[in-house]
C-alpha positions in Angstrom: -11.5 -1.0 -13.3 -10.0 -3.0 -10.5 -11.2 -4.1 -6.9 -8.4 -3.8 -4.4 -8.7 -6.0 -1.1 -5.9 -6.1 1.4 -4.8 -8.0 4.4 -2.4 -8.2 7.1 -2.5 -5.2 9.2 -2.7 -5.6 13.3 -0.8 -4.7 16.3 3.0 -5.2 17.0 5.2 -3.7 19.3 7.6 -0.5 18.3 10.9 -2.5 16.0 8.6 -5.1 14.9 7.8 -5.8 11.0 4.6 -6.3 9.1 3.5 -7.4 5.5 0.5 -5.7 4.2 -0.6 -7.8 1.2 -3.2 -6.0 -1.4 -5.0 -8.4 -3.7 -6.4 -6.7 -6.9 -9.1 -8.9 -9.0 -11.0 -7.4 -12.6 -8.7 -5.5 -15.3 -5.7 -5.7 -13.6 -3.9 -5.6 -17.4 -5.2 -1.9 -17.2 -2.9 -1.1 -13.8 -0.2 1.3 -14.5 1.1 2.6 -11.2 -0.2 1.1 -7.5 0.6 2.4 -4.4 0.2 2.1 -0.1 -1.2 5.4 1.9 -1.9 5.9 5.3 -4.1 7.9 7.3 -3.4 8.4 11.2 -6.8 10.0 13.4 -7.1 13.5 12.6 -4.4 13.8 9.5 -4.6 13.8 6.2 -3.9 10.5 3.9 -0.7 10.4 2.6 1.5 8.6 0.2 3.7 6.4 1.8 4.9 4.2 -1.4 4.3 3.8 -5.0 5.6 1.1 -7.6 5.2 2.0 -11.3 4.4 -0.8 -14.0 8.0 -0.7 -14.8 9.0 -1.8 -11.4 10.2 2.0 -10.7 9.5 3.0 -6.9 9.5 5.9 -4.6 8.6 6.0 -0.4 7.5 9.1 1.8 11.1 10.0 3.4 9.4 8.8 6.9 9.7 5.1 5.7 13.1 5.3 3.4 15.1 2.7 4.2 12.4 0.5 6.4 9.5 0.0 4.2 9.8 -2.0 1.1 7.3 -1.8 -1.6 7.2 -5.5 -4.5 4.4 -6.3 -6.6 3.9 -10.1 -8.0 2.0 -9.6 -11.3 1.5 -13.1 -11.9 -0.1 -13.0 -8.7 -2.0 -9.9 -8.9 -0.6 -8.6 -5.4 1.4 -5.8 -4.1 2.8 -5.8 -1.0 4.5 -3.3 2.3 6.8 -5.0 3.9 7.4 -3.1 6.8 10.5 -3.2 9.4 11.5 -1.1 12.4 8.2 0.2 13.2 7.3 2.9 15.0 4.4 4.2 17.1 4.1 7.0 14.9 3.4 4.3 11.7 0.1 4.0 13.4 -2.6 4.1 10.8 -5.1 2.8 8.1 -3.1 1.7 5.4 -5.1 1.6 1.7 -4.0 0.1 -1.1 -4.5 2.1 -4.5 -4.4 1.5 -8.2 -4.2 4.0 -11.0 -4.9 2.9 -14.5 -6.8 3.6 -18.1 -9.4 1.0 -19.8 -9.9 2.7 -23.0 -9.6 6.2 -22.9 -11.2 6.3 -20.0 -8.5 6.6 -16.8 -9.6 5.3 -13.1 -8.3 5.4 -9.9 -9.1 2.5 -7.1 -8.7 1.6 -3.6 -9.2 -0.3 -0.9 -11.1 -0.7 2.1 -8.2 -0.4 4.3 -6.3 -2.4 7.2 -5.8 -1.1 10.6 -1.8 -0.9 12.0 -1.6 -0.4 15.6 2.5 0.1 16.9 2.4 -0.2 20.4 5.3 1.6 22.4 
């Protein structure tokens, strides 16, 4: 499996931009797909972006067009860059990984980073 760490949430003001960074570390050979979900207080976690090992993406149609989803596999790191933001992007953002080691599939994520849009 693989341990998922990421960084760089905090509080801008509505129209501003953040980079949300996630770090993986262990069998990151075994990652297929990765992906960025959010959960605002008292909703459900959803899927915001996903990036396939093939470089294929998709995005939740609330972020087309302002959030950008890039992984650096020499680096190990996937990353949300974020513009144009909006009260309503309020949440915890986690980073997830989905993979197989062996025949054995797992799914990982991370602790999550707080983003605050202030109006």
């Amino acid at each position: 499996q693989v341990q998922l760490v990421e960084s760089g949430g905090g509080l801008v003001q509505a129209g501003g931009s953040l980079t949300l960074s996630c770090a993986a570390s262990g069998s990151t050979f075994s990652i297929r797909a990765m992906g960025w979900y959010r959960q605002a207080p008292g909703k459900q976690r959803e899927l915001v972006a996903a990036i396939s090992s093939g470089d294929s993406t998709n995005y939740a149609d609330s972020v087309k067009g302002r959030f950008t989803i890039s992984r650096d596999n020499a680096k190990n790191t996937m990353y949300l860059q974020m513009n144009s933001l909006k009260p309503e992007d309020t949440a915890v953002y986690y980073c997830n990984a989905e993979g197989e080691v062996g025949w054995n599939e797992y799914e990982s994520w991370g602790q999550g980073t707080q983003v605050t849009v202030s109006s």
